[in-house]
C-alpha positions in Angstrom: 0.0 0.0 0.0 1.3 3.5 -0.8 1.5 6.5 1.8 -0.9 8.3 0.6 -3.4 5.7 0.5 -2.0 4.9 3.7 -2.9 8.5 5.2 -6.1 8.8 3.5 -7.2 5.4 4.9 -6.2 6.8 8.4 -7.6 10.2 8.0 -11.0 8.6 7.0 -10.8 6.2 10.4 -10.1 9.2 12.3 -13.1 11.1 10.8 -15.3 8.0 11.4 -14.0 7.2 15.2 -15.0 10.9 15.9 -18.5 10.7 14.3 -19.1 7.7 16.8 -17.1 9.3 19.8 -20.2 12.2 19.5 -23.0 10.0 18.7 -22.4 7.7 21.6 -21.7 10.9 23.8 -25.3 12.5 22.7 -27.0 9.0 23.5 -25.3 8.8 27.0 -26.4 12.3 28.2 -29.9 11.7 27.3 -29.9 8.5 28.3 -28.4 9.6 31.7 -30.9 12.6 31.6 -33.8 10.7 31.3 -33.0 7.8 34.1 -32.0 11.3 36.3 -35.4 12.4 35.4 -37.9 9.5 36.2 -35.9 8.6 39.2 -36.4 12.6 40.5 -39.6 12.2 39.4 -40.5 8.8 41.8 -39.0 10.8 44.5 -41.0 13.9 44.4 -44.2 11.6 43.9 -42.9 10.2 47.5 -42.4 13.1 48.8 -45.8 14.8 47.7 -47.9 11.6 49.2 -45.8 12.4 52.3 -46.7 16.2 52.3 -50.1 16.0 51.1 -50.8 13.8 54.1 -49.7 16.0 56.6 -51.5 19.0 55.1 -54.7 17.0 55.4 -53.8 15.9 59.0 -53.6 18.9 59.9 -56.2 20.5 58.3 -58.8 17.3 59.8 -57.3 18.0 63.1 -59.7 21.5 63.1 -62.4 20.0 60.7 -65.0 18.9 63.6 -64.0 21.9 65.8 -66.9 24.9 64.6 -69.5 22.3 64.6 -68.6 21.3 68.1 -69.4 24.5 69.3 -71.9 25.5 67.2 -74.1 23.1 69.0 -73.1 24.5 72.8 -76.4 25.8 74.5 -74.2 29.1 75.5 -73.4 29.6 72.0 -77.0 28.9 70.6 -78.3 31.0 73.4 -75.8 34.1 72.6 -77.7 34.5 69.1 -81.5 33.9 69.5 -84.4 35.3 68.6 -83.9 38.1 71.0 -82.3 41.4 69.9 -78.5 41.7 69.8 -78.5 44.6 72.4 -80.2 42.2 74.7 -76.9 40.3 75.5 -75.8 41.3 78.8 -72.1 42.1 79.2 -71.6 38.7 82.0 -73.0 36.6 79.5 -70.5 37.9 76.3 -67.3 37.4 79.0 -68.6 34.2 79.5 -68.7 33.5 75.7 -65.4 35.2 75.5 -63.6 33.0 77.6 -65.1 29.8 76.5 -63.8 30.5 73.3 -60.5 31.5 74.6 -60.0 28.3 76.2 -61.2 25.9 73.3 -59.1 28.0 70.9 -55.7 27.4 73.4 -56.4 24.0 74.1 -57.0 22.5 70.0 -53.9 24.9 68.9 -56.3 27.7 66.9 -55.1 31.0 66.2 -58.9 32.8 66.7 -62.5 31.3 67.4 -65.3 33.5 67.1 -68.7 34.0 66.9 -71.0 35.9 63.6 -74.7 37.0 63.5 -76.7 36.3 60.9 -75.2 39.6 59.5 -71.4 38.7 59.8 -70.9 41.1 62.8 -68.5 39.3 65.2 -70.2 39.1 68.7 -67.4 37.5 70.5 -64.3 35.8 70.1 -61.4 34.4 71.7 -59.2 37.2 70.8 -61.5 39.7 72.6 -58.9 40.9 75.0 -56.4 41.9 72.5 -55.8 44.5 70.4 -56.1 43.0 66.7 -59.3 41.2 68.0 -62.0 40.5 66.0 -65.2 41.7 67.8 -67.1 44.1 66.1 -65.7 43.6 62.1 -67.7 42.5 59.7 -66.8 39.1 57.3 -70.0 38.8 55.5 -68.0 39.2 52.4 -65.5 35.9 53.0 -66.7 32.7 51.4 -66.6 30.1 54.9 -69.2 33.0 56.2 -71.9 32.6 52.9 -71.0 28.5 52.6 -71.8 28.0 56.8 -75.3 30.3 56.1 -76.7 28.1 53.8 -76.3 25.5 56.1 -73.3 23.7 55.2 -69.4 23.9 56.3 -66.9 26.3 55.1 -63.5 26.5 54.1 -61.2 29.0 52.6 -57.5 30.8 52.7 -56.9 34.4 53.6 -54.7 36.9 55.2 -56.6 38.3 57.7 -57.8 41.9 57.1 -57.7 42.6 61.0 -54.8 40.8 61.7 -53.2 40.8 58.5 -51.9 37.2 59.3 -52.9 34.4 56.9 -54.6 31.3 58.0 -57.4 28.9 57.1 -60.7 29.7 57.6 -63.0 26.4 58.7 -66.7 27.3 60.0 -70.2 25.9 60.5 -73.8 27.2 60.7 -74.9 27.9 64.7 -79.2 27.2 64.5 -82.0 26.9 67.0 -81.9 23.2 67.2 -85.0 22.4 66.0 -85.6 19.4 64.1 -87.4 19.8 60.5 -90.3 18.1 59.9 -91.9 16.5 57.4 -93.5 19.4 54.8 -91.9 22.0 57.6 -88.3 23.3 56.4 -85.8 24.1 59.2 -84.9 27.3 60.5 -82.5 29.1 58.8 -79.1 29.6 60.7 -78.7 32.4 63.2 -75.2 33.1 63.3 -71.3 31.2 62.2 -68.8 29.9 64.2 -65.2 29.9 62.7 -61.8 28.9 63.9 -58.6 30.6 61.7 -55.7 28.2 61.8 -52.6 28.8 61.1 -50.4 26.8 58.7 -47.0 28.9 59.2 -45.7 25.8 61.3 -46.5 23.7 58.4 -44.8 25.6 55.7 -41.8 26.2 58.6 -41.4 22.4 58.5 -40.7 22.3 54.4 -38.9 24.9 54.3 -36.6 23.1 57.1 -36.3 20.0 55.0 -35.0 21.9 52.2 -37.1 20.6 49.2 -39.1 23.5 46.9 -42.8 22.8 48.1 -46.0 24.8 47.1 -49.6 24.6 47.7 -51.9 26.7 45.5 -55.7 27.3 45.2 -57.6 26.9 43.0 -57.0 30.1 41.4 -53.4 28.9 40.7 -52.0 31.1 43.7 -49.4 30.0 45.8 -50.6 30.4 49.4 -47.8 28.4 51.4 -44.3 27.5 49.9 -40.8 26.7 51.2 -39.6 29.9 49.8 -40.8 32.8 51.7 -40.2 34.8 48.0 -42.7 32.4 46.2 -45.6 33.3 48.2 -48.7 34.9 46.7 -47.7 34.6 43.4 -49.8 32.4 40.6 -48.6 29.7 38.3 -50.7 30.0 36.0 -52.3 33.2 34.4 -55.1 34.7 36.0 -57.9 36.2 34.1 -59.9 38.6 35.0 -63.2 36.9 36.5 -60.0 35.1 38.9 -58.9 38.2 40.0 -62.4 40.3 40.4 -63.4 37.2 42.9 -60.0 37.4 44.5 -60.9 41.5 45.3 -64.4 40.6 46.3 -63.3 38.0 48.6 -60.6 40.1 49.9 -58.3 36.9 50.0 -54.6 38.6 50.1 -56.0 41.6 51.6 -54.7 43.6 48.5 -51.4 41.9 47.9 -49.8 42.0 44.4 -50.4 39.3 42.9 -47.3 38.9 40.4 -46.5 35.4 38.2 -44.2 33.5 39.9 -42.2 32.0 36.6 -42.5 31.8 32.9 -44.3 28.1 31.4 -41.6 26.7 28.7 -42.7 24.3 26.2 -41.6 21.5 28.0 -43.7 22.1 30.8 -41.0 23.3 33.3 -41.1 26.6 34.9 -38.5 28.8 34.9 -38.3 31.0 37.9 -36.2 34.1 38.0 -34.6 35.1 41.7 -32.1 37.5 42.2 -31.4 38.3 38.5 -30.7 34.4 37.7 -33.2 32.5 36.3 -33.8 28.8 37.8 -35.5 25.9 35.6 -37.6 23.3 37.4 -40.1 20.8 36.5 -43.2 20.1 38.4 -44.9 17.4 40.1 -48.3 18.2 41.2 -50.8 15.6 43.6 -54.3 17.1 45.0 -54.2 17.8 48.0 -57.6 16.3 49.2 -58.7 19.4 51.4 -62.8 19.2 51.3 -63.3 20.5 47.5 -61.4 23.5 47.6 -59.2 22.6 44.6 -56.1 23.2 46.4 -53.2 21.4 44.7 -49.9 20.1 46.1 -46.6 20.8 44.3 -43.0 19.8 44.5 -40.5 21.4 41.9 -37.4 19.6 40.5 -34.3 21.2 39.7 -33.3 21.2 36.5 -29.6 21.9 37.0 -29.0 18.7 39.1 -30.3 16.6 36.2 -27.9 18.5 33.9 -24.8 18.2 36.2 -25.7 14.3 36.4 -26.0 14.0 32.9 -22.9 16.1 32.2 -21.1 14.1 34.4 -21.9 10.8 32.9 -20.3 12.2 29.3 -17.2 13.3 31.1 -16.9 10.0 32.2 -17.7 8.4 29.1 -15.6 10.7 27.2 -12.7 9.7 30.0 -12.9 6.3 28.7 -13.0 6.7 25.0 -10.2 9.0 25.7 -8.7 6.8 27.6 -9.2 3.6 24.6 -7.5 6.4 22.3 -4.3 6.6 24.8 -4.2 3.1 24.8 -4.6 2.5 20.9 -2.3 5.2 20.9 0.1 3.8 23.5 0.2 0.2 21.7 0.9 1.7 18.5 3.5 3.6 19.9 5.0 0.8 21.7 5.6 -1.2 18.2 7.3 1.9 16.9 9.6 1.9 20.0 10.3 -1.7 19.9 11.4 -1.5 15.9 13.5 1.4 16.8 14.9 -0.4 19.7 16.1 -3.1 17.8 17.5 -0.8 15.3 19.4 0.9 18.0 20.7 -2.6 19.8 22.2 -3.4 15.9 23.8 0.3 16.0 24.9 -0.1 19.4 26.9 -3.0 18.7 28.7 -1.9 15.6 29.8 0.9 17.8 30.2 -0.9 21.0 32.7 -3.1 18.6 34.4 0.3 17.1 35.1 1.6 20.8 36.7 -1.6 22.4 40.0 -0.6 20.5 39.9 3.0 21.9 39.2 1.8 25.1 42.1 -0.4 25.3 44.6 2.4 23.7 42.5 4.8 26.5 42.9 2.1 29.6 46.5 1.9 28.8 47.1 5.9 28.6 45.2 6.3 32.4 47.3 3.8 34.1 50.6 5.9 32.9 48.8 9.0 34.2 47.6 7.2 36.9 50.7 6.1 37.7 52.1 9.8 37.5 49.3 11.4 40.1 50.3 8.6 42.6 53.8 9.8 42.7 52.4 13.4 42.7 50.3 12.7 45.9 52.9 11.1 47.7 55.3 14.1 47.4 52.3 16.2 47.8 51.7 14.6 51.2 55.6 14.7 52.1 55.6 17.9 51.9 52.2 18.4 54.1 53.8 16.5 56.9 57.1 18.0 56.7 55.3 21.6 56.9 53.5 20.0 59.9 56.4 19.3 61.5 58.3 22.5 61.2 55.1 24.0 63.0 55.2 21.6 65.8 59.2 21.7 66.3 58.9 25.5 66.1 56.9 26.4 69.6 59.5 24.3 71.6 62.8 26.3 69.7 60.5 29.7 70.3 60.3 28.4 74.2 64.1 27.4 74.3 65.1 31.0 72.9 63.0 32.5 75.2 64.4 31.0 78.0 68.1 31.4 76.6 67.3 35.3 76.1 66.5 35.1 79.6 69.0 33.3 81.2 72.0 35.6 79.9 70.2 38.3 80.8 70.2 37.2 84.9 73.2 36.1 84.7 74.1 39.6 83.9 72.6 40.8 87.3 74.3 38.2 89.6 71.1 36.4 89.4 72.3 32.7 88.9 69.7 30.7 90.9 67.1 32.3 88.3 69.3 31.5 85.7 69.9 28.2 86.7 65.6 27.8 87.2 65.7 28.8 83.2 68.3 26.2 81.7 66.7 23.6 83.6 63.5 24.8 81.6 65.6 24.9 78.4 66.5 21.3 79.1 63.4 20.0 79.6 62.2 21.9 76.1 65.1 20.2 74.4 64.1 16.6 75.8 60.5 17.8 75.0 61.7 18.1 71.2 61.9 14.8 71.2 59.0 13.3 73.0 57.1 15.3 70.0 58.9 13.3 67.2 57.7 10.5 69.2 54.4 11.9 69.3 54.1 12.3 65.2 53.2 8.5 65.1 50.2 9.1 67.0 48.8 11.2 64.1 49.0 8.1 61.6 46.9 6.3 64.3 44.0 6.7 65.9 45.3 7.7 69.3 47.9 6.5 71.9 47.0 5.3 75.7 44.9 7.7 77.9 45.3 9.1 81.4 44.0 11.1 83.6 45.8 14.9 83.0 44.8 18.0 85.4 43.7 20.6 82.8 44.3 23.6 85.2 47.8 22.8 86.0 48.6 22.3 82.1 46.7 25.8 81.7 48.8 27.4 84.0 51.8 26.0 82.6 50.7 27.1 79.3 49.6 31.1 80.0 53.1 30.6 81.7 54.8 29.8 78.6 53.1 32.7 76.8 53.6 34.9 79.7 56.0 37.4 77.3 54.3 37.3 74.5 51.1 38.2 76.7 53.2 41.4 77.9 54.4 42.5 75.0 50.8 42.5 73.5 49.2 44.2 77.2 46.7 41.3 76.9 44.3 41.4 80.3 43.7 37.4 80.6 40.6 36.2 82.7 40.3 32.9 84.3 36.6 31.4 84.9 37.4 28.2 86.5 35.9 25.9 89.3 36.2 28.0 92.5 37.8 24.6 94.3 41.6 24.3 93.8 40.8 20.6 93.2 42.4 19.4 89.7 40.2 19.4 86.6 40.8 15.6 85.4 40.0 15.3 81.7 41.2 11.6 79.4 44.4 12.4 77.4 48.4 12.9 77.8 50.1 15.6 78.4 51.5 16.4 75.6 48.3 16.6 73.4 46.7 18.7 75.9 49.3 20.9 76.2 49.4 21.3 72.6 45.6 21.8 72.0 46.0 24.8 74.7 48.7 26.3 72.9 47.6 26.0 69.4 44.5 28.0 71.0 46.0 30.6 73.3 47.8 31.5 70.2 45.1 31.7 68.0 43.3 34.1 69.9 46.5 36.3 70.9 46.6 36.4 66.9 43.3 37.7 66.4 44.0 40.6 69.7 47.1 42.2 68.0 45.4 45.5 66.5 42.9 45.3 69.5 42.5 48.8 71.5 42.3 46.8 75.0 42.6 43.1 74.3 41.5 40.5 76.6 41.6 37.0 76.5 38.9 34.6 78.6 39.1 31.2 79.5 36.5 29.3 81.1 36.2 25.7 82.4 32.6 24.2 83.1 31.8 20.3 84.2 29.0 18.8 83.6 29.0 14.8 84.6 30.2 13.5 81.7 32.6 16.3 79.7 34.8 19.1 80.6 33.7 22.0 78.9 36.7 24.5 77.7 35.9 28.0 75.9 38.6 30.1 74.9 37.3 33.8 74.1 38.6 36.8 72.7 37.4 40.8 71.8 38.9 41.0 68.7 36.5 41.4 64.9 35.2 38.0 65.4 35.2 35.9 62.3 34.2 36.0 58.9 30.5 33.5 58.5 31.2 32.5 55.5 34.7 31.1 56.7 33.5 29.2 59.8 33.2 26.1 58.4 36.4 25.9 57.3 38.1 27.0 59.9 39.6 23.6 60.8 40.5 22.6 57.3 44.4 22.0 56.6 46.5 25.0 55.5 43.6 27.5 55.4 44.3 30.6 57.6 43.3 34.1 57.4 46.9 35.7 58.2 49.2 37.3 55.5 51.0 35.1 53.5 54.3 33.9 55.7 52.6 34.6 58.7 51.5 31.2 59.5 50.9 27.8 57.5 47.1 27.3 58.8 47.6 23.8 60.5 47.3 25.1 64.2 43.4 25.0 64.9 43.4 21.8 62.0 46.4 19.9 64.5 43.7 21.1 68.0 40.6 19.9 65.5 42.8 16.6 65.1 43.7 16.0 68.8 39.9 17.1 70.1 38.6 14.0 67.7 41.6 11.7 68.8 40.5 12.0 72.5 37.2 11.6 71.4 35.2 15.2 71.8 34.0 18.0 70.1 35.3 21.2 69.0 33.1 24.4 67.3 33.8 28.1 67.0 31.3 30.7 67.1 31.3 34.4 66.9 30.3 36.1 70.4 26.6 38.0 70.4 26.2 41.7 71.4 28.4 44.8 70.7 31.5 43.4 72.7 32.5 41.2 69.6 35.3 38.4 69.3 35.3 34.8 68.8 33.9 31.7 71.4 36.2 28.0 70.5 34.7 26.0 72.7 35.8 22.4 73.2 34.3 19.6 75.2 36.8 17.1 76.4 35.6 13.8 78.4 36.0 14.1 82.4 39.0 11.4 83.2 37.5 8.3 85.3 40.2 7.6 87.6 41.6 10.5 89.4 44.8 9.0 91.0 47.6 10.2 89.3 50.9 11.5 89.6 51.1 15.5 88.8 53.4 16.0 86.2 57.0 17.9 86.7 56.7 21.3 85.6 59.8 20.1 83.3 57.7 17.2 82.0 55.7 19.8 79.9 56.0 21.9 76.8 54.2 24.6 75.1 
């Protein structure tokens, strides 16, 4: 097959994959839309049965109450044949709070009592303000229904109290029995009990479902949303709406249309500037005749999102075939090319064997080379370390020398005799420290107990001059008892790490206004805890860390090789503890080294000769 057929042939599978990709997307959405749909639909048929009983309930609940007391003898008696202005003020009181009790222990909002003319005559609400003796309701539709002798019912806000309620009422007559040929007496009066539903409508708007109940005028008189009320489904035409004035049902409310019918028979109700689509499920509600009609409204947008969702997810998976058709195609692409590539790699693998041999051979001579370069380089290392260490004891011995000539110059031989004895011991010292180099090249020699503060003062002794010369104020902060400090070592490494520090910080006091130098020893149960501190400029962050590296010092070039605080960093590890150095907080500046030595175990010891030691 030629390529171009070849890409014609694929451009025509793409074209026909995509056509099904969208024709099985359009079928799933409605197909999702519609199983969203009847399933909403069973569940707001539920929920109306379940609503529509408890209207009823509580509308029966009231239903036998005007009837009840339309047959009382005090109520019959209250509208007889007498006058009205007959009715002494004891016996409308009486009436009055007969009413008031009924009416608080059934749950009514009002009960009262109407002549034959609609005038109230008494009622339960008598002692309020808003009560009802004295108006006029011969225009409300319970009050004509009850006068021709059978039960009334209606909805209204109340034009006294301007609450709404339902109105249930029943004719109040003599009591005579009709006879045959003989009709009865007309009726002299109405009872009626108002009842309020607000606890009702409270309860569904507490669930949080969209629930209305409208007359039979189409007018929503209790919903879930407080905004929905008094507004018509349906349109109202004008006979509706010249009843609804006569009748004084909303007490003059305007009456607006709460959303716009669309073809499919969902309303679509605007709130707030944002229109809401919902479709209705409607169940009568069974309330005596009065064609009031139960309704539950189902969102839209819910069925939508469930329906969008189920294309996203089938659009996931016919992405997800593509990936995979994609991905296997792919995958036979890479493993042609990988073959390809292993055949290339061993045609070069074979051309580079000879260049690695001629390459191997050219290392080792190098190799070879840098070996002999790193052993000179670490001759000279140790021979530089050397001279450092030989060069404090000659510095002590010429001391001493310079010393001795001059007492013996002033007659003063004991003295002088005090300072060759000192110059002999630095002289056999010289050698104890070649003996000491071999400790370096292992791990460390044998351990013993070593009083710190006497090798201190032996030390600050040694450096006494060079403390002079520079007018250095030294401070001692150590144990008040004159008990020795013990710490695990020898003497000579000791003596050394005191040295190499003293020195250090005399170094960093030299263009210091008024040096001083501080040592401090602390114990704690385990370590000794030794801190050397000077007021000079401190030291450099940046160059902290490598502060204990070899040959890296901060001095002028021939002032020092940088191995003094790296030989101290090398002895503080040998006798296993630490050593840091830190800069010192606040104004007064300077640098803290701080090390922590371990406290010696057995303190039974010999002190060491004062000739014994070294600088």
């Amino acid at each position: 097959m030629s390529p171009v057929r070849r890409r014609r042939l694929r451009r025509l599978a793409a074209l026909a994959g995509g056509f099904v990709t969208v024709a099985l997307l359009w079928w799933v959405w409605h197909w999702q839309f519609d199983n969203a749909l009847r399933e909403a639909r069973r569940h707001a048929d539920t929920r109306l049965a379940l609503y529509t009983s408890s209207l009823e309930g509580a509308l029966q609940r009231f239903a036998y109450l005007p009837d009840l007391l339309a047959r009382q003898p005090l109520i019959r008696s209250a509208l007889g044949r007498q006058p009205q202005d007959t009715l002494t003020a004891a016996m409308v009181r009486r009436i009055n709070e007969n009413l008031a009790r009924v009416a608080a222990s059934s749950g009514a909002e009002a009960i009262y009592l109407m002549n034959a003319r609609g005038l109230t005559v008494a009622a339960s609400n008598a002692a309020r303000e808003d009560s009802f003796v004295g108006h006029r309701y011969d225009y409300r539709p319970y009050f004509r229904q009850a006068m021709r002798g059978g039960q009334g019912e209606f909805f209204a806000v109340g034009s006294t109290t301007g609450r709404p309620g339902y109105f249930v009422s029943a004719p109040v007559t003599a009591g005579d029995v009709a006879s045959r040929g003989v009709p009865a007496a007309p009726p002299r009066g109405v009872v009626a009990v108002k009842v309020s539903l607000e606890s009702l409508q409270a309860d569904w708007r507490q669930a949080g479902e969209k629930v209305l109940l409208s007359d039979a005028h189409g007018v929503v008189i209790l919903s879930s949303r407080a905004d929905w009320r008094y507004r018509h489904m349906d349109e109202l035409d004008g006979g509706a709406l010249r009843e609804i004035r006569a009748q004084r049902q909303f007490n003059g409310t305007d009456l607006r249309a709460l959303g716009e019918r669309l073809g499919d028979g969902s309303l679509l109700i605007d709130g707030n500037g944002v229109g809401e689509r919902f479709f209705i499920a409607t169940a009568d509600s069974g309330a005596s005749g009065l064609g009031w009609r139960m309704h539950y409204l189902v969102p839209v947008r819910p069925l939508y999102a469930s329906a969008r969702n189920a294309v996203l997810v089938a659009g996931a998976l016919c992405l997800a075939l593509l990936l995979l058709g994609l991905w296997l195609r792919e995958r036979q692409q890479r493993l042609w090319l990988r073959e390809r590539e292993a055949r290339l790699m061993r045609d070069a693998n074979e051309r580079l064997e000879s260049r690695v041999e001629a390459r191997t051979r050219e290392l080792e001579s190098a190799q070879a080379e840098l070996v002999q370069a790193g052993k000179l380089a670490a001759l000279g290392t140790m021979a530089a370390g050397i001279a450092h260490e030989l060069n404090q004891p000659l510095a002590g011995i010429r001391t001493y020398a310079a010393s001795g000539a001059r007492l013996l110059e002033r007659g003063r031989q004991q003295s002088a005799q005090d300072n060759f004895q000192r110059i002999q011991a630095l002289s056999e010292r010289l050698a104890t420290l070649i003996r000491q180099l071999k400790l370096f090249a292992r791990k460390g020699g044998a351990r013993e107990p070593i009083d710190l503060r006497a090798r201190l003062d032996f030390v600050l002794e040694l450096l006494e001059e060079r403390i002079a010369r520079q007018a250095v104020e030294v401070e001692l902060d150590l144990p008040e008892s004159a008990q020795p400090v013990w710490v695990a070592g020898d003497t000579v490494r000791i003596e050394q790490l005191l040295t190499n520090l003293l020195r250090n910080a005399l170094d960093a006091l030299r263009e210091v206004t008024a040096p001083r130098l501080t040592v401090s020893v602390a114990l704690n149960e385990a370590r000794v805890v030794l801190t050397v501190s000077d007021n000079g400029s401190g030291i450099d962050e940046a160059l902290i860390e490598q502060l204990f590296d070899p040959f890296f010092t901060t001095k002028e070039v021939g002032d020092g090789l940088g191995l003094g605080l790296f030989i101290a960093y090398g002895i503080v590890q040998d006798l296993d503890g630490r050593i840091r150095a830190e800069n010192r907080p606040g104004a007064q500046g300077g640098a803290d080294f701080i090390v922590e030595l371990p406290r010696a175990v057995e303190t039974r010891r010999r002190q060491p000769r004062e000739e014994d030691s070294v600088t």
